[in-house]
N, C-alpha and C positions, 0 to 999 in steps of 0.2 A: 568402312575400310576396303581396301584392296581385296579382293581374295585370289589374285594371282599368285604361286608358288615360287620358290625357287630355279624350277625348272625355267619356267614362261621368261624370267627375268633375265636367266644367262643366254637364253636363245636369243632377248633382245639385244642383248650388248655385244655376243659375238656377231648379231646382224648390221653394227652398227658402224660406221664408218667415216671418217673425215679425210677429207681430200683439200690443201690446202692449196690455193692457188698463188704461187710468186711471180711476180712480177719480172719480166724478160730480162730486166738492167739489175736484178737483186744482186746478181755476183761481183755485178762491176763497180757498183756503188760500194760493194762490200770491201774489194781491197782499196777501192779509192779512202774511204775513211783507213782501213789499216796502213797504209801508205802516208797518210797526213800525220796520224799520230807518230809513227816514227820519225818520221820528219822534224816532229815537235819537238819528240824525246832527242833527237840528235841536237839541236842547237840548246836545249836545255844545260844549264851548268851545272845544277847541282847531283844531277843525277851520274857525269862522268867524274864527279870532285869522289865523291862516296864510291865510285869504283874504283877510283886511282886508290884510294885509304885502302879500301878494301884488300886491293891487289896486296899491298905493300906491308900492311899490317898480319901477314900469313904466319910471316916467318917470328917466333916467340922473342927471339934478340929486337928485332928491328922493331916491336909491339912494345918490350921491357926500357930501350931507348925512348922511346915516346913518351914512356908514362913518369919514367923518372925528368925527363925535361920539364913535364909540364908542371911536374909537382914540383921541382925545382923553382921555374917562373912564379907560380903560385904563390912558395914560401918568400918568397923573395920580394913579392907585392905586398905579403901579408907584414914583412918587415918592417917595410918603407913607410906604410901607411900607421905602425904600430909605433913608429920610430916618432913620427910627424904629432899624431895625435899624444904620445907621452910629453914632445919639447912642450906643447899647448898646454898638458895641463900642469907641468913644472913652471912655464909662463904664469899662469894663473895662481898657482901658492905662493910665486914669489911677489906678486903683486899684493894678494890677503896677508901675509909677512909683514910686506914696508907698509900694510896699512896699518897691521895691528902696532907696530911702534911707531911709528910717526904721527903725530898727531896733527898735523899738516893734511895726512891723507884718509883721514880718517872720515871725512862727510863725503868722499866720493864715491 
């Protein structure tokens, strides 16, 4: 083992030092890329879609209008489609019906 103490060890690490060296163009590279990515983020669309909502959705009325619209749409789909699929299966008992009395329809 070691038998160096505590002492000897802090003496090395406050002795101890790194100097890092950067490169002359580090800075300019540096905003060159923060410059590109903005660039990015400005033609990007979904990122001004979500701040226009964001903007817009502050106010609790204009938030409580949104939610009842969509839950309106919603209801409204869920109608349509509950409407559709019921004609479908009144179609279908009216078909098991005229088969169960007609004997005509009975082997189809």
């Amino acid at each position: 083992m070691n038998n160096s103490g505590p002492d000897e060890l802090s003496v090395k690490l406050r002795a101890w030092q790194v100097s890092p060296r950067v490169p002359a163009s580090f800075h300019h590279e540096v905003w060159q890329r923060i410059a590109a990515r903005q660039g990015e983020r400005e033609l990007a669309v979904w990122p001004r879609v979500t701040e226009w909502f964001s903007t817009r959705f502050v106010r609790p009325q204009v938030a409580l209008g949104a939610v009842l619209l969509s839950l309106s749409i919603s209801i409204g789909a869920a109608h349509l489609q509950a409407r559709q699929a019921r004609t479908q299966h009144w179609k279908a008992l009216e078909n098991k019906y005229a088969a169960s009395i007609d004997p005509r329809l009975m082997g189809r």
